[in-house]
N, C-alpha and C positions, 0 to 999 in steps of 0.2 A: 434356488437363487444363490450364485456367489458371491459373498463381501468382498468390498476391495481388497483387503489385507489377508484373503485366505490365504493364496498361495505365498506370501513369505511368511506366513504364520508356518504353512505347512513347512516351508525348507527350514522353519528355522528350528522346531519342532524334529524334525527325521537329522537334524545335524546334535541337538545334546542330547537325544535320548537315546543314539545308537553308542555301541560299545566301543571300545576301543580296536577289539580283534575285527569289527565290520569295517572298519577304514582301512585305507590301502598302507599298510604297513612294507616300508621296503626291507628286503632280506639282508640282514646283516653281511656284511661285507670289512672282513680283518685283516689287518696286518702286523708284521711284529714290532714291536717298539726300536729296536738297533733297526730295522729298514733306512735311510735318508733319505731325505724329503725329495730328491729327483727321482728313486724309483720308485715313492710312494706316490707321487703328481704323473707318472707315466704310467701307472694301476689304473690311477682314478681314471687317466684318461680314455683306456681301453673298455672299462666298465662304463664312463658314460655316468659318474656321481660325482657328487661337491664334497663329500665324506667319506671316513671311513674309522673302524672300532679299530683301538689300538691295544692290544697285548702285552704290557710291559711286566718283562719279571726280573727286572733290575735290582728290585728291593726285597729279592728271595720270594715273597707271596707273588702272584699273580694280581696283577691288578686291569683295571680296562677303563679306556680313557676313550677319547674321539678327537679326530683330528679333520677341519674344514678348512674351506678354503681362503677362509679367513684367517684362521692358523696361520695360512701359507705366506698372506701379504704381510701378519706382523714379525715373521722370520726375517723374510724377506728386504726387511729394515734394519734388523741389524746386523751385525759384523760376520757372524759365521757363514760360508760358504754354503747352500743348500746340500749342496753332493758328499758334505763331510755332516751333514747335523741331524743325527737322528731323530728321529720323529717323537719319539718320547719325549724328547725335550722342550716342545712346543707344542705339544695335546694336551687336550684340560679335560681334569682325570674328575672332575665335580658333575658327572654329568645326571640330568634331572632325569630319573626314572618314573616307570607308570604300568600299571598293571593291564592284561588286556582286556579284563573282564570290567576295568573305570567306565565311567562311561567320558562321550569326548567333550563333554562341559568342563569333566574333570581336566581333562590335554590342554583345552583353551585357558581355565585359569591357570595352571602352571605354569603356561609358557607366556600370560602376562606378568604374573608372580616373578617369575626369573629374568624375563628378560632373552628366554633363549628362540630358537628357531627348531629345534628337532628335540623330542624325548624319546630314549631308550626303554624297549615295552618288551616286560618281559613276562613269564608266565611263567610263578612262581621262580624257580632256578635258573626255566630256559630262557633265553634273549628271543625274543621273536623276529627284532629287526629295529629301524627307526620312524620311528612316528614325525615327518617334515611337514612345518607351517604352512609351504604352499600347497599342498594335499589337503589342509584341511580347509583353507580360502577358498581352494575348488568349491565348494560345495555350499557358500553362501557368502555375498557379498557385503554383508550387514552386520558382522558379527564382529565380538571383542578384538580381536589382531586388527581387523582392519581400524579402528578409532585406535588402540593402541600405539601402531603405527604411523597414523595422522597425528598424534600426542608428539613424538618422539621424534620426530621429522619438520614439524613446524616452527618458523623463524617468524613469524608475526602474529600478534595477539590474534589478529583476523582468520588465521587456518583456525588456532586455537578452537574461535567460537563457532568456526566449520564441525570440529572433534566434538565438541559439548553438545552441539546439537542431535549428533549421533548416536549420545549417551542416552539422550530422551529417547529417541525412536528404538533406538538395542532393548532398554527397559520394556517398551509396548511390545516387541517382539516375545520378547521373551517370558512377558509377565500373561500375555496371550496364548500361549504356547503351554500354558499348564505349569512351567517353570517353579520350584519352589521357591518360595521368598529369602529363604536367606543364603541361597545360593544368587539370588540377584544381589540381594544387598554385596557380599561378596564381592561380586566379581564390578560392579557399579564402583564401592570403596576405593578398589584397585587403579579402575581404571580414573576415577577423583583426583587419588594421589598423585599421580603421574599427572594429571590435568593442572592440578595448583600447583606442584612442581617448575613443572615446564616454563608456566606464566612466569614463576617467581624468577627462573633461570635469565628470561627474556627480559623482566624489567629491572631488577635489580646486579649492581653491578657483582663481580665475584666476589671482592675483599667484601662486600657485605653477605651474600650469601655464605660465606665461611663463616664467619665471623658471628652469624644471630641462629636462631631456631625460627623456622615458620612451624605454627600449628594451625590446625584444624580442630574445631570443641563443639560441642553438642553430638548430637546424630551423626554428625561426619566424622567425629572425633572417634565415636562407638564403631565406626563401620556398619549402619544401620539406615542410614540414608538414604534413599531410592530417587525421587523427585527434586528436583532443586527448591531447596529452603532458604531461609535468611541466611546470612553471611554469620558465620561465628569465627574468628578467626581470630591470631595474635602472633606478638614475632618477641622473643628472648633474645638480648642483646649480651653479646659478650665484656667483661667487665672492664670499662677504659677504652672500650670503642669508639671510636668517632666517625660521624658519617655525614656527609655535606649533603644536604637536599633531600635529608632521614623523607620529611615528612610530605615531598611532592613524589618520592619513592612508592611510598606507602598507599597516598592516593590515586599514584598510576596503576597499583594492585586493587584496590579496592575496585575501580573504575572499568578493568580489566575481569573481574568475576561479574559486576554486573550487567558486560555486556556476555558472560558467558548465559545469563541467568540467573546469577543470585539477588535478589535484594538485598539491600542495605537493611544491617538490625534496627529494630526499632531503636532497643536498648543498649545501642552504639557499640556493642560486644566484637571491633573491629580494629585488627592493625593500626588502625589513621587515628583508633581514640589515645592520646599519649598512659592512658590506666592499664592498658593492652598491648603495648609497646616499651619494655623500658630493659635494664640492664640488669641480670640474673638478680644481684645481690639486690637490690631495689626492689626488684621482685617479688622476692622472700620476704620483706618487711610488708609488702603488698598483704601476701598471703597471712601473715601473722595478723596483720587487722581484719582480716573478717574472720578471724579465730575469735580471737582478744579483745577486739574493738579495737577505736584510736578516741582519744580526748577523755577519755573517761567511760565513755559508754560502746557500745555496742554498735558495728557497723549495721544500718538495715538494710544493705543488698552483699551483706558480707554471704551467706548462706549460699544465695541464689549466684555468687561469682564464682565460690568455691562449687560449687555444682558443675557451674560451665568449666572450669578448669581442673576439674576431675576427669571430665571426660578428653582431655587433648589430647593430640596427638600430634608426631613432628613429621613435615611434612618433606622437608628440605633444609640443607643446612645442618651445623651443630646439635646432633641431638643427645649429647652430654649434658646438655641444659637445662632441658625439659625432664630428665634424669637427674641434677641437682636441684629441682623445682621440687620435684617431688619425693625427694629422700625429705627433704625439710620439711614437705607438709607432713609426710609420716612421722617423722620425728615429735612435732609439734601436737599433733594432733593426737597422742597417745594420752589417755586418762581423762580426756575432754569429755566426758559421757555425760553432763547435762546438755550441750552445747550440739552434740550426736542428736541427741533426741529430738531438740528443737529442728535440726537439719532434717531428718527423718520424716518431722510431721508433716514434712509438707505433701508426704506419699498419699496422707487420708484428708488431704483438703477438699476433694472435688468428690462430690456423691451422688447417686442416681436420680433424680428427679422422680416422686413419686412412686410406683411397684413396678421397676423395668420388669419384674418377671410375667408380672401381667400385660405391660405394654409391648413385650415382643414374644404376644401370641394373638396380639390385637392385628386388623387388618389392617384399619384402618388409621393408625395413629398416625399423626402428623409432626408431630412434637419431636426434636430431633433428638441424639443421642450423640452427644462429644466423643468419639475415639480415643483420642489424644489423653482430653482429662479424665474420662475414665476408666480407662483400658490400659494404653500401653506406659503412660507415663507413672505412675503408682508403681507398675512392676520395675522400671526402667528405674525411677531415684530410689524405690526403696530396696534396690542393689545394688545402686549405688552407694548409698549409706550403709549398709552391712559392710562392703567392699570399702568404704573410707575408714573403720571402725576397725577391720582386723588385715589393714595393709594389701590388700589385694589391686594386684597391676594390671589385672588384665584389661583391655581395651573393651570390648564386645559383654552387652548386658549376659550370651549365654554362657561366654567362655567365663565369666563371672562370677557366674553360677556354679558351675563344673567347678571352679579353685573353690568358692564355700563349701563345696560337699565335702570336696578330697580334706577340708578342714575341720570339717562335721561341726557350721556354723550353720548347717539349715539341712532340712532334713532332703531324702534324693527324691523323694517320690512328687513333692512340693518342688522343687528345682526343676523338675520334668515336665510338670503339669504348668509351670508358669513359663520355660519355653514353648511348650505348643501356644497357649495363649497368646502370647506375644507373637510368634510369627503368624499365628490365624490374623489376627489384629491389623498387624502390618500388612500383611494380605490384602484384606477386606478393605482396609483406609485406600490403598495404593489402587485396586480396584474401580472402588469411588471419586478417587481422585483422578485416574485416567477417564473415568466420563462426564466426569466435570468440565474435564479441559477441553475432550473432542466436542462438548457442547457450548464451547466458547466461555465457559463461567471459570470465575478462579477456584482455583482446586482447595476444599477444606478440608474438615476434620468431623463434618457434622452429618450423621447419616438419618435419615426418617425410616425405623422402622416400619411404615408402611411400602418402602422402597426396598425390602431387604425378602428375596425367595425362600421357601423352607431350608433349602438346604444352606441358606445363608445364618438364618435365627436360630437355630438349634446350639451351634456352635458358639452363636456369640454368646446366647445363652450360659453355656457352660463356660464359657472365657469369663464372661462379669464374674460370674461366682468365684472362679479359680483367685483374681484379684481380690474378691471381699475376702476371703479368707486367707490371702497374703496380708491383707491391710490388718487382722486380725491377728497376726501373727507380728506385725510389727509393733502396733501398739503393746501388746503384749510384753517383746523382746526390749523394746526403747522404753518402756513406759511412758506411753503418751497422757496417760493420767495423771499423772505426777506432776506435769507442767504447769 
């Protein structure tokens, strides 16, 4: 029997798992950098290409640029003659390389990453040729360029939610497909970013788009998000800004992701809340009271704000801002280590119910198992809080990780074993959650070991343990006993 979705499982499966040297790589095709652009437009034309590798050794080393046809129309505008202006002067010499042996998951996220249309592939020393965006759209009509390109192209909220919906179905492809998870998360983040982007471009006017930071916080803030979650989001305002209709702006955003698919936070963690919107300096007073408190005492969702605004990121707009946000949390939050530890505990709040290690060797248990509270989220804040404790920027729980080592704030073997965990985790949830939904039910966090195959429970197996003895390690390092 064939399922409906084999055959784009299968193209979409033979398009990232094949190399880069199996794609139709065109032969590099050069010319010298002094040529001018009329007998470099009359090459192209005899060869039958929109490109060409450019040669310049103007600045004594050899260098190699590319020169398209795009190139040609923005010459074209201004004042030099084509027949007098050498090519060099108008090729862009930044051009995104790639190896042949990548495979072409890797060519698709780079050239949503950059933005470009062709990558230079080379093999080792030699140039093999150019790797072109429509060579690789050949080969499946479902895949990242093309939502990229519906991003980047669209003039009303409505294609938008055209794009967004692609994003769901790109994920099923590819999480189908054997795909590893955080090559989805990856390339999902990217294509996110450009999603709220866009919106932002659309509804808000430019003197504000200049003028504020949009961010993204929680999971989307990490680059960790696969599915559409609650709305976390916030906008930093430049100081002495003013802006007419701030707050029907904010709600045409708001109103704008939920019809992409987001829900509204519960815990109002959004642009339209004015606690989430204000102007940098304001801001920082923000953030000092869920350090410090205000009135005397201690904020009680100070912890739980500072969590979400750890993880942001800027999405659009000013992002000096969200870089002044955070120079002061660092700042501030140096020698706080009662205040750490409190933030930290929240890592060992949530615990197994009973002997998971017995109930996932059971058949038949019924009794579910939270993912979220006891799997990924423990590893997720409690590197977080390592990484708020000794300044660490990175965005992504692994790349996180990776700066703790290089700092020798945790040890590498533990840093490796709690990445696999977490991507198993994320795996297994995103799994459960794609058959949640194709069965009409809202998608959770909650799995019944009696729903889980051998080859499913061995692992998580080994995943809880990897977490207890993270949790272990952080009591330890925070002293949670102490509190």
């Amino acid at each position: 029997m064939t399922l409906p979705n084999a055959e784009p499982q299968r193209e979409m499966l033979s398009l990232v798992t094949a190399r880069i040297r199996d794609a139709y790589v065109r032969k590099p095709f050069y010319v010298d950098g002094e040529l001018d652009l009329v007998e470099v437009c009359r090459q192209l034309k005899e060869r039958g290409s929109t490109h060409a590798l450019v040669r310049d050794r103007s600045a004594g080393a050899e260098r190699l640029g590319m020169f398209t046809t795009t190139d040609l129309r923005d010459a074209l505008a201004g004042d030099i003659p084509p027949a007098v202006l050498p090519v060099r002067a108008v090729a862009h010499f930044d051009i995104v390389e790639i190896e042949a042996d990548a495979e072409v998951f890797e060519a698709l996220w780079l050239m949503v990453r950059h933005r470009v249309h062709r990558l230079l592939v080379r093999d080792g020393d030699q140039v093999l040729g150019v790797l072109n965006q429509l060579d690789l759209v050949s080969f499946v009509a479902n895949h990242s360029h093309i939502v990229a390109l519906q991003i980047d192209e669209a003039t009303s909220i409505d294609e938008l939610q055209a794009a967004a919906r692609r994003v769901d179905h790109m994920v099923e492809l590819l999480h189908g497909s054997g795909i590893r998870i955080e090559r989805i998360t990856r390339l999902v983040s990217e294509l996110n970013t450009r999603l709220f982007a866009r919106a932002w471009g659309l509804i808000a006017p430019p003197e504000l788009v200049a003028s504020s930071c949009l961010l993204v916080m929680g999971s989307e803030g990490r680059g960790e998000q696969i599915l559409k979650t609650d709305q976390d989001n916030a906008l930093l305002l430049r100081d002495g800004v003013q802006v007419d209709g701030l707050e029907a702006i904010t709600q045409r955003f708001h109103d704008a992701l939920a019809a992409f698919g987001y829900p509204p936070c519960p815990g109002h963690i959004m642009l339209t809340n004015p606690l989430w919107c204000q102007p940098v300096s304001s801001f920082k007073e923000t953030i000092r009271g869920w350090l410090y408190g205000r009135g005397g005492g201690p904020d009680p969702d100070g912890p739980m704000n500072l969590a979400i605004f750890f993880d942001a990121a800027a999405v659009a707009g000013d992002r000096a801002l969200l870089a002044e946000a955070r120079d002061h949390l660092d700042r501030i939050a140096g020698g706080q280590d009662p205040y750490l530890a409190r933030f930290a505990a929240a890592a060992d709040q949530f615990h197994e119910p009973g002997n998971w290690f017995t109930r996932l060797t059971a058949r038949r248990d019924e009794q579910p198992l939270d993912l979220k509270k006891l799997g990924t989220f423990p590893i997720v804040h409690g590197v977080r809080a390592l990484s708020l404790q000794y300044g660490v920027r990175e965005a992504g729980t692994a790349a996180r990780l990776e700066r703790l080592v290089a700092l020798q704030r945790i040890d590498a073997a533990l840093a490796r074993d709690l990445v696999d965990a977490l991507h198993f985790l994320m795996g297994l949830r995103l799994s459960h959650q794609l058959r949640q939904r194709a069965g009409g039910a809202q998608p959770g966090n909650e799995v019944r070991p009696s729903e889980l195959g051998a080859l499913e429970r061995e692992p998580l197996r080994d995943s809880l343990a990897i977490v207890r003895r993270f949790r272990l390690f952080l009591r330890q390092h925070f002293r949670f006993d102490s509190l």
